[in-house]
C-alpha positions as CSV (number, residue, x, y, z in Angstrom):
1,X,27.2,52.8,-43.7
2,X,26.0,51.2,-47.1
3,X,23.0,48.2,-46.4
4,X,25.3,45.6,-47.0
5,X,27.2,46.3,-43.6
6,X,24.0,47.8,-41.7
7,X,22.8,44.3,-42.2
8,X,26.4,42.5,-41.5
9,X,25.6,44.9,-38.1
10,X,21.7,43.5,-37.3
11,X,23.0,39.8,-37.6
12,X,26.0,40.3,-35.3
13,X,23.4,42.4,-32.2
14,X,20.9,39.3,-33.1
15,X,23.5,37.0,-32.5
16,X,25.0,38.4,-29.3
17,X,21.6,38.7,-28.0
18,X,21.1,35.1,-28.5
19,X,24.4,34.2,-26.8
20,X,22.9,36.8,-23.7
21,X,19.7,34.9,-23.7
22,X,20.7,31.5,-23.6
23,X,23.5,32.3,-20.6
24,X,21.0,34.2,-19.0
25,X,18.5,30.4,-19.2
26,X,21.5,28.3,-18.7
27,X,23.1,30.4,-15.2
28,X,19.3,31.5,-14.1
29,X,16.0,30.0,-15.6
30,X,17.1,26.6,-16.2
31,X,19.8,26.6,-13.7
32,X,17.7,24.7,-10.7
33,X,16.2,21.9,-13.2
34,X,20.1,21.5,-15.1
35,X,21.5,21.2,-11.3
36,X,19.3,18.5,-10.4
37,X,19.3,16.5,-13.6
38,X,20.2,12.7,-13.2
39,X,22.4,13.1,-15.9
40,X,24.3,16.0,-14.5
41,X,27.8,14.1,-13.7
42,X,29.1,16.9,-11.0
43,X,25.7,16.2,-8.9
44,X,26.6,12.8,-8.9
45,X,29.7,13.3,-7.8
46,X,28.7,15.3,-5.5
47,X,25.6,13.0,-4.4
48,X,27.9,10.3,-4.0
49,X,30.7,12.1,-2.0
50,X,29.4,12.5,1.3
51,X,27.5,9.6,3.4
52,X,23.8,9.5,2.6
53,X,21.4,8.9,5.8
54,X,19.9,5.6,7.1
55,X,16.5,3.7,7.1
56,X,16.2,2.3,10.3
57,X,14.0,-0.9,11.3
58,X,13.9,-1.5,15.1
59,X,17.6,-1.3,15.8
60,X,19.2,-2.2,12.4
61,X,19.2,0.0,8.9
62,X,18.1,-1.6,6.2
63,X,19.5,1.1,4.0
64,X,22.6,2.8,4.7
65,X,25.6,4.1,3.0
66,X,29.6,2.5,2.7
67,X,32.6,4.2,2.0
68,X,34.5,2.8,-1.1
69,X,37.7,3.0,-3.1
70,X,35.7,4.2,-6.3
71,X,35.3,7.8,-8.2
72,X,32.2,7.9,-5.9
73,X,33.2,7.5,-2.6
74,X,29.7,6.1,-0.8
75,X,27.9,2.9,-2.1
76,X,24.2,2.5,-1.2
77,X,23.8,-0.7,0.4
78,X,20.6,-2.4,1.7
79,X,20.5,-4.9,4.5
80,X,24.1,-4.3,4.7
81,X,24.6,-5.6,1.0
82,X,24.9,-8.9,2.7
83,X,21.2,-10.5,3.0
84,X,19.5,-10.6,-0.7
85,X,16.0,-12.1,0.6
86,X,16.1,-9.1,3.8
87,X,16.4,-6.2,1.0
88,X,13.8,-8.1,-1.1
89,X,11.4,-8.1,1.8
90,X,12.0,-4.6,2.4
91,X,12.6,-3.1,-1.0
92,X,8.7,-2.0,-1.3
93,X,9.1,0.3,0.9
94,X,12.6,2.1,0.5
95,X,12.6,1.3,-3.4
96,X,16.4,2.2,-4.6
97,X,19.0,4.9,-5.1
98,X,20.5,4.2,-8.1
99,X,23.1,5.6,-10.5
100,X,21.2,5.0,-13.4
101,X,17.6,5.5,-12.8
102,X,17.4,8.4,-9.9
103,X,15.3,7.2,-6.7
104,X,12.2,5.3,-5.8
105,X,10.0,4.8,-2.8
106,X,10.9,6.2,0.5
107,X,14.7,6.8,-0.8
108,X,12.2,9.6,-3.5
109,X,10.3,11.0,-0.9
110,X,12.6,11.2,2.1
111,X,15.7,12.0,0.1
112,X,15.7,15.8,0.9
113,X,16.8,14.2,4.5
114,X,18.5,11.7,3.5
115,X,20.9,13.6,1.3
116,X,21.7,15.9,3.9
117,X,20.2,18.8,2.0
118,X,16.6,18.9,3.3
119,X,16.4,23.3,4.6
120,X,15.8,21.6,8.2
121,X,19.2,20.5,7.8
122,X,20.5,24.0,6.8
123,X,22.5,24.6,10.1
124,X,24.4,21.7,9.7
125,X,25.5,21.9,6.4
126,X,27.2,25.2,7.5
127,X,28.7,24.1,10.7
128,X,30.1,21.1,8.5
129,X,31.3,23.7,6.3
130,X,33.0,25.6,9.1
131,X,34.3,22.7,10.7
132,X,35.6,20.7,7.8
133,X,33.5,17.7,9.2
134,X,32.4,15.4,6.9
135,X,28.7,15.9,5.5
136,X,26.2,13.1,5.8
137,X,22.1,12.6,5.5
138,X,19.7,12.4,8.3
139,X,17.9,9.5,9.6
140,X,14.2,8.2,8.9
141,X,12.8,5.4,11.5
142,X,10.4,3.0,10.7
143,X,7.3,2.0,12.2
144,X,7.4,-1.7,10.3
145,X,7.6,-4.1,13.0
146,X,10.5,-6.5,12.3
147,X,9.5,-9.8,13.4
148,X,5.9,-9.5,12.2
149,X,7.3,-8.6,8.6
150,X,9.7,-11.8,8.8
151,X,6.9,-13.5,9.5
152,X,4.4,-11.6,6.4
153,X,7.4,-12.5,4.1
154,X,7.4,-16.2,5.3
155,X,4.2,-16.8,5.1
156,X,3.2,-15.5,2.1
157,X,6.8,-17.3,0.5
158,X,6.7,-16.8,-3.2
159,X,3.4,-16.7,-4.2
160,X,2.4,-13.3,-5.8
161,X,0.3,-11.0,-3.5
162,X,0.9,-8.5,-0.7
163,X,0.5,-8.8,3.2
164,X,-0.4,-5.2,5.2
165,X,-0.4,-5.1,9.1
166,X,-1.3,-1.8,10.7
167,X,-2.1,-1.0,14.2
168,X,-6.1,0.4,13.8
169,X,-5.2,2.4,17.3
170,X,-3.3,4.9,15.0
171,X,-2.6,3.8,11.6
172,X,1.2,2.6,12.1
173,X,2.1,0.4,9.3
174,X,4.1,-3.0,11.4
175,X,4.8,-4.7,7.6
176,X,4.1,-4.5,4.3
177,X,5.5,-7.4,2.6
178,X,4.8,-7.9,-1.2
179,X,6.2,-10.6,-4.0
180,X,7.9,-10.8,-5.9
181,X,10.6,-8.7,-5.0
182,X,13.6,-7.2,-5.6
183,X,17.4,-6.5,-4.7
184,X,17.7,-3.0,-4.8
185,X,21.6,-4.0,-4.1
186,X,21.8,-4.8,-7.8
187,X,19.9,-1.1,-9.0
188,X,22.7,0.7,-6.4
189,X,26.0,-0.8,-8.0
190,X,28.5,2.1,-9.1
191,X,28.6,-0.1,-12.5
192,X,26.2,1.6,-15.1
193,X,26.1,-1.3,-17.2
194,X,25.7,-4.2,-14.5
195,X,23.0,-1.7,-13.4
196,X,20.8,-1.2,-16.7
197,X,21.6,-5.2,-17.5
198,X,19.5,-5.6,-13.9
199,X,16.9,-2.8,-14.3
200,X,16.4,-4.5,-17.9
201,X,15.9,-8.1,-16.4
202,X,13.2,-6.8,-13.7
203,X,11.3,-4.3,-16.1
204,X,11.3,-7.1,-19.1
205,X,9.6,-9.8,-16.0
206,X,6.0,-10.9,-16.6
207,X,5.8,-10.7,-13.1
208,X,6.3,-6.9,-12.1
209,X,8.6,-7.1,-8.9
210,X,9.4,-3.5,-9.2
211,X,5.5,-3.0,-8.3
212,X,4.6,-2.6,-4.5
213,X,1.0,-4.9,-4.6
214,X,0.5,-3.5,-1.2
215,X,-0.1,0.2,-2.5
216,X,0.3,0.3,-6.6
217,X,-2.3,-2.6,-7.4
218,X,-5.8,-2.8,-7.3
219,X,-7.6,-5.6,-7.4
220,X,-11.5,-6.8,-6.7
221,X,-11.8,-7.7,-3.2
222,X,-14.7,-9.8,-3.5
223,X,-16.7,-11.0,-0.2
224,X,-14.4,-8.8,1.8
225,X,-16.5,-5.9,0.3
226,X,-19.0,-7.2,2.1
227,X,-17.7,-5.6,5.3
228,X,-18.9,-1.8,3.3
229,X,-21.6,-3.5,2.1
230,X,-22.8,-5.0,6.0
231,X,-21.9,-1.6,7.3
232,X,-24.1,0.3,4.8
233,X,-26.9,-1.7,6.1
234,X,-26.4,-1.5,9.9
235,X,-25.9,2.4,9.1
236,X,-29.3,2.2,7.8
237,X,-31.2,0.9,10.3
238,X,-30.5,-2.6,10.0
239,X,-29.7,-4.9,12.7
240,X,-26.9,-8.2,13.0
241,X,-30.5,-10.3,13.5
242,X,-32.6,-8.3,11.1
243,X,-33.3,-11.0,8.3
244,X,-32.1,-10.9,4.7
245,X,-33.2,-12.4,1.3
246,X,-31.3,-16.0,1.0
247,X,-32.3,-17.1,-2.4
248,X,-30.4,-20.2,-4.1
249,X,-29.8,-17.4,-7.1
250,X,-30.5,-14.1,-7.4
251,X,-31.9,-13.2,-10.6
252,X,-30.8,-9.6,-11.4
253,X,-33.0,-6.7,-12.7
254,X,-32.8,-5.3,-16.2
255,X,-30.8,-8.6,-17.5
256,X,-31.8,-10.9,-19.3
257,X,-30.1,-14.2,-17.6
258,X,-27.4,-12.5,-15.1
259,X,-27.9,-14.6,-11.7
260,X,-25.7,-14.2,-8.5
261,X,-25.4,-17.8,-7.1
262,X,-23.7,-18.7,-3.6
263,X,-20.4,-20.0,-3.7
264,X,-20.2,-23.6,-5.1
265,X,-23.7,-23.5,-5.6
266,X,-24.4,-23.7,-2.2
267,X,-27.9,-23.7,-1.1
268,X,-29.4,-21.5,1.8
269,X,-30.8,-22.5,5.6
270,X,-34.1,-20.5,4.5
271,X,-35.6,-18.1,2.3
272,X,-34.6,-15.9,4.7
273,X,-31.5,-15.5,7.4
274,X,-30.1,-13.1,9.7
275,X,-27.5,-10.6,8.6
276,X,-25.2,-12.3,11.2
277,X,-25.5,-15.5,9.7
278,X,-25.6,-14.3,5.6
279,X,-22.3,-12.8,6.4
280,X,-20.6,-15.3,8.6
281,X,-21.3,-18.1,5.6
282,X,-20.3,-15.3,3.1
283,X,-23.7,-15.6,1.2
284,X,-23.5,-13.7,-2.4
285,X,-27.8,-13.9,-3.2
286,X,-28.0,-12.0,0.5
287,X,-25.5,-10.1,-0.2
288,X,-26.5,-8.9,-4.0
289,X,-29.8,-8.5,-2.4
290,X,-28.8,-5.6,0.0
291,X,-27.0,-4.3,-3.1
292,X,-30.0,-3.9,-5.2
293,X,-32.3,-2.4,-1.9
294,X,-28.7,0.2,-0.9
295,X,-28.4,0.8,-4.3
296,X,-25.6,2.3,-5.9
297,X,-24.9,5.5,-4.7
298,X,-25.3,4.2,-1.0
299,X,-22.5,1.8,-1.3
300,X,-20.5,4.3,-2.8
301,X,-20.7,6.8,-0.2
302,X,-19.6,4.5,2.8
303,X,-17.3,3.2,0.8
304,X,-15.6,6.6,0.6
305,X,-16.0,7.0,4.1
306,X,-13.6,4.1,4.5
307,X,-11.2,5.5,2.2
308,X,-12.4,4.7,-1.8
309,X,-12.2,7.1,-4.3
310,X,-9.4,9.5,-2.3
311,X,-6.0,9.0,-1.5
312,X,-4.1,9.3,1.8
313,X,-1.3,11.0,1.8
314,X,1.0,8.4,1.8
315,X,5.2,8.7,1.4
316,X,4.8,6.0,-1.3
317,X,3.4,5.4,-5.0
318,X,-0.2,4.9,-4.2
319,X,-3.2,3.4,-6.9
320,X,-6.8,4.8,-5.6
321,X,-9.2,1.9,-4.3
322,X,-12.4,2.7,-6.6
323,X,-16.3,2.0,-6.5
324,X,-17.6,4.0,-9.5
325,X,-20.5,6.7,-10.0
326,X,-23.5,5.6,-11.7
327,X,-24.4,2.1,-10.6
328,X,-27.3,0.9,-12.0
329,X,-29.3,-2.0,-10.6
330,X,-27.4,-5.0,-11.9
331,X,-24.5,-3.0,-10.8
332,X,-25.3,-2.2,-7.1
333,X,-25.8,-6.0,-6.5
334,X,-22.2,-7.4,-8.1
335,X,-20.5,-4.0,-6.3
336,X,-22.2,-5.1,-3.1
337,X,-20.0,-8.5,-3.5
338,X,-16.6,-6.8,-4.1
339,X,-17.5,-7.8,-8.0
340,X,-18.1,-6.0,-11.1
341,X,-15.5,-2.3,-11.2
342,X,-14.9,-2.5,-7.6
343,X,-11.0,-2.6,-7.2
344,X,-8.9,-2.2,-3.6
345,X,-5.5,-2.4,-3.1
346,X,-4.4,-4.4,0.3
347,X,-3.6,-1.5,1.9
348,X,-6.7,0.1,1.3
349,X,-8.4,-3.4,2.6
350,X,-6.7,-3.3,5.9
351,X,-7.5,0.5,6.7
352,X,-11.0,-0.7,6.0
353,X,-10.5,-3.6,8.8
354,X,-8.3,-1.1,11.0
355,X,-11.7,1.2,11.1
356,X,-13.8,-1.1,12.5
357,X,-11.3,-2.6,15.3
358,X,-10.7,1.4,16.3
359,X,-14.7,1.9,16.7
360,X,-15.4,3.0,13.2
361,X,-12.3,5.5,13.0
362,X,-10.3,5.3,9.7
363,X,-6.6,6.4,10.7
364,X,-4.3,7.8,8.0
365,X,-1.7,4.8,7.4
366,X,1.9,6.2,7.8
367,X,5.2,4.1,7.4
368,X,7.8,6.8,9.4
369,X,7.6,6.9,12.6
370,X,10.3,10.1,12.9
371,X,13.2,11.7,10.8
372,X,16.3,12.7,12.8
373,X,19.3,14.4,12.0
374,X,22.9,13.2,11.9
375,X,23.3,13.7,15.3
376,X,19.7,11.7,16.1
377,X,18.4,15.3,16.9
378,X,14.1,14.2,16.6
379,X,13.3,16.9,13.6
380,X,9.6,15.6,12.7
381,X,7.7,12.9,14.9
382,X,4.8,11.1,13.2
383,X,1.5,11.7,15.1
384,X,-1.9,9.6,14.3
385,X,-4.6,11.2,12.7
386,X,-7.8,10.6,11.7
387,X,-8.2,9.6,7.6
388,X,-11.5,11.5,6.9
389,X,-13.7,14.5,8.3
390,X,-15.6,11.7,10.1
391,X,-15.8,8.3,11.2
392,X,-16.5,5.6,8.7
393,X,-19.7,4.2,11.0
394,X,-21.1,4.8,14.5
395,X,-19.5,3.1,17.1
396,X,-22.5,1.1,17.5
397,X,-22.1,0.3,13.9
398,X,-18.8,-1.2,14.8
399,X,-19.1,-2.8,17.4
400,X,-22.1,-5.2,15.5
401,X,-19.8,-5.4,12.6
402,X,-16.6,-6.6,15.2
403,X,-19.5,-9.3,16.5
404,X,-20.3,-10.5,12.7
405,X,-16.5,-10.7,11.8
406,X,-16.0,-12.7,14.7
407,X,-18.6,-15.4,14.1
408,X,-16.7,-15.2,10.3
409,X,-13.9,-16.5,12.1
410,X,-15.9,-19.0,14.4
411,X,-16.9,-22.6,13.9
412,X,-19.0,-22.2,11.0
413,X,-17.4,-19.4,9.7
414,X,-15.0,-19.0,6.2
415,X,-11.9,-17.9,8.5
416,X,-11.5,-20.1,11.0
417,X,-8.1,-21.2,9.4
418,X,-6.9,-17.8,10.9
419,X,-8.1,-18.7,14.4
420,X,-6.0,-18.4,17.4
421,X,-6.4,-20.6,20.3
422,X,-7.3,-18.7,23.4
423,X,-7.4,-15.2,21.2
424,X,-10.7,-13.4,19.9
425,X,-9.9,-13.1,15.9
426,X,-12.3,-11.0,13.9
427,X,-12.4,-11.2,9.9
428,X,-13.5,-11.8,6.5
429,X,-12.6,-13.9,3.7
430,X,-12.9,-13.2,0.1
431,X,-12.7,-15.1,-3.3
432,X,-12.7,-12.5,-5.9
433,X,-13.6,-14.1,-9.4
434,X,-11.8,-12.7,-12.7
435,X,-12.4,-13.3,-16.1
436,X,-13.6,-16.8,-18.0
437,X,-11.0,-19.8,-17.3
438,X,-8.9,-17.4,-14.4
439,X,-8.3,-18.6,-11.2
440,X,-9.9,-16.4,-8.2
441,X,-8.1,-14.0,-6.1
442,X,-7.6,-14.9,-2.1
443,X,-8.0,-12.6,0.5
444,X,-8.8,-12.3,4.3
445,X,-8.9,-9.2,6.3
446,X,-9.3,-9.4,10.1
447,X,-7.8,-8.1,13.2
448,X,-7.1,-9.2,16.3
449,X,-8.1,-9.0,19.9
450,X,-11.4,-8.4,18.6
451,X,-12.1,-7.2,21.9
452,X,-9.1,-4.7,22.4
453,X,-7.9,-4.7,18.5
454,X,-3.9,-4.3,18.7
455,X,-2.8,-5.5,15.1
456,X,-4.6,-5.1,11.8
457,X,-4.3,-7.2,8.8
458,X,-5.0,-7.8,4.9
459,X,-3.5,-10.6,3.1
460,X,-4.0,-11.1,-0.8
461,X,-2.9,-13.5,-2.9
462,X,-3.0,-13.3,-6.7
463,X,-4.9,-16.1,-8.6
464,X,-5.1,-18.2,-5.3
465,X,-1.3,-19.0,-5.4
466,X,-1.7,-21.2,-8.0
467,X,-4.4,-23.1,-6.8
468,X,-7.5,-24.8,-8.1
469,X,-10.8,-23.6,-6.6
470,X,-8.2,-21.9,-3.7
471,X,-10.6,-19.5,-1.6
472,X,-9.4,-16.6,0.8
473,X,-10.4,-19.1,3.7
474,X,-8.1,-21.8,2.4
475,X,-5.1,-19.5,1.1
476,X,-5.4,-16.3,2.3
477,X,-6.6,-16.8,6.1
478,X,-3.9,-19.3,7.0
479,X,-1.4,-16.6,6.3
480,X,-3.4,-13.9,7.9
481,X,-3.6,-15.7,11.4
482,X,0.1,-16.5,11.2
483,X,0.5,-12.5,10.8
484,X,-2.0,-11.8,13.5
485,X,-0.2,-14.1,16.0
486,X,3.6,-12.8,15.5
487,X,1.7,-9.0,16.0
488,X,0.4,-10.5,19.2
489,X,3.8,-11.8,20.5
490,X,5.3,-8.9,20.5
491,X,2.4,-6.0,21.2
């Protein structure tokens, strides 16, 4: 064999073994990540040929799937395709399942049981198989209470911010309302085009509606922080009548003009007041004050026995709730206000309220309460568990922070626009400033019996709704008690 054909030879074994290689990554190495590839047009056929499993609020699914005329034979609906503003309310927590753009929220993180193919569901799949009955998902229930999130939605209208209820017995979300919204209905049509037109539309909004507030944004929490801050200081050694520093402004260390000043200006009783009464008028020089005695590093580390700095493991997109390393002096006193890097989202605000209604236990939030099979056979069953390797404070701890959060809500108080005739209501407001010429962020955390605690809230409301000089007692608490009642009615 002369070179000319040894080398016709070499290029022709190359060349087969390239062909080998790349069947050998297409049938075996890649074969997994090719099958489940959005774009893969038999899997969507496939996806969309057998009935995918329902999301079930009290009796009624707010996700479930319809048989249709079309090339793929189910169409995910939500609220029964019917109700726009019910599948807006609810969209936050069981995101979409669309053609186009894959899965999001709990339709993501459930769907192995939803599609029918989670290995629980294994048995099934075969029998079906056997049987020639028609394939469909399992079930996921809810623990989202469905009056009280009617009532979150209404309350909060169309005002951007996020409303959280939880039970603090065991960390059962009851809603978690956020706006704006969205109709999934529009993400889940079998048109590709009406699809990316509506994905394009809520992507290209200034105003985010495809974000969850409750979980994906963080925000500073101003005076509510002072709950951390008041429990730092009872944790050590300080008492609900033990007095604090009250100035008119508190000039801060290693600055050259920075002052905390009340809000409004306001003026205190004395040079010095009890704990009790700094934190039931919300007062920022008291406040700033135990920041710059803590320090830092103290703050930190009860925050983070509340819940900063980690993340729960939580069945949707979740931001982290911060306070940062390194505080200096200056620092301690604006973190001890909620001010400065300090950033929460509202559902890390009401685990922090949930703790102190359940004795200083933090419990890990969870949104599914069970996921069944077709046949409603109970495969997993949520259980409450304690967030944490230990309690956020001492019971004692607690129980003066339950009595300080109450007079917050009495006569006198920031709160008492989420008062309840004839009901104990614990809380705290907060006005959380931004940058020069922004308005302030609302909130109010609280809970309610404060003497047997069955419902959990945090309401926030971006910018004050719109409001001039709005505070969380004005804006915020209104909607908060409104929440805190319809948990009542029916707990």
């Amino acid at each position: 064999m002369n070179a000319a054909l040894r080398r016709v030879a070499v290029a022709a074994l190359v060349l087969f073994g390239l062909l080998f290689a790349n069947v050998h990554y297409v049938q075996v190495l890649a074969a997994d990540r090719l099958r489940h590839d959005d774009r893969n047009s038999r899997l969507l056929a496939e996806s969309y040929a057998k009935e995918r499993g329902v999301i079930v609020v009290g009796t009624g699914a707010i996700a479930s799937s319809v048989e249709t005329k079309d090339r793929l034979k189910y169409l995910r609906v939500y609220a029964g395709g019917r109700d726009a503003g019910l599948a807006a309310s609810y969209a936050p927590i069981t995101g979409y399942y669309s053609l186009v753009y894959g899965d999001s929220g709990l339709e993501d993180s459930y769907d192995g049981i939803l599609s029918g193919e989670d290995s629980r569901l294994f048995v099934r799949r075969v029998t079906d198989l056997i049987t020639g009955r028609q394939s469909k998902g399992g079930l996921i229930r809810l623990t989202v209470d469905p009056q009280v999130q009617a009532v979150a939605q209404r309350a909060l209208g169309n005002r951007r911010g996020a409303v959280v209820a939880l039970d603090p017995r065991t960390g059962a979300i009851l809603a978690m309302v956020t706006s704006p919204s969205y109709d999934p209905n529009l993400l889940a049509s079998h048109n590709p085009a009406k699809i990316r037109d509506a994905y394009r539309r809520l992507v290209d909004d200034p105003a985010r509606p495809l974000r969850n507030r409750a979980t994906q944004e963080v925000y500073p929490p101003g005076s509510t922080f002072k709950i951390i801050t008041a429990a730092a200081a009872l944790e050590s050694g300080m008492q609900p009548e033990s007095l604090v520093p009250c100035p008119r402004e508190l000039k801060l260390p290693l600055t050259r003009d920075t002052v905390i000043r009340n809000f409004g200006g306001a003026s205190c009783e004395a040079p010095q007041v009890p704990l009790l009464a700094a934190f039931q008028k919300s007062r920022n020089t008291s406040f700033g004050s135990l920041g710059l005695s803590l320090g830092g590093e103290r703050l930190r580390e009860q925050a983070e026995r509340f819940g900063f700095n980690a993340e729960p493991d939580f069945p949707l997109p979740l931001d982290r709730s911060v306070v940062p390393e390194g505080l200096n002096q200056p620092q301690s006193a604006q973190s001890a206000i909620g001010q400065f890097d300090v950033r929460a989202t509202p559902l890390q605000m009401a685990m922090v309220a949930a703790a102190v209604a359940n004795r200083g236990t933090v419990m890990r939030p969870y949104v599914v309460s069970s996921v069944e099979a077709p046949d409603l056979k109970v495969l997993e069953k949520a259980e409450p568990e304690r967030f944490g390797d230990r309690p956020a404070v001492s019971e004692r701890t607690a129980a003066a922070l339950v009595a300080m959060m109450e007079a917050a809500v009495g006569p006198g108080g920031t709160g008492t626009a989420a008062a309840i005739p004839g009901v104990r209501v614990a809380g705290k407001t907060g006005t959380a400033q931004r940058g020069e010429g922004q308005l302030a962020h609302a909130w109010f955390v609280g809970f309610a019996p404060a003497d047997a605690p069955r419902i959990a809230v945090a309401v926030l409301i971006e910018a004050g709704g719109g409001v001039p000089d709005a505070t969380g007692g004005r804006v915020a608490a209104p909607v908060a008690g409104e929440v805190l009642r319809a948990g009542l009615a029916g707990r």
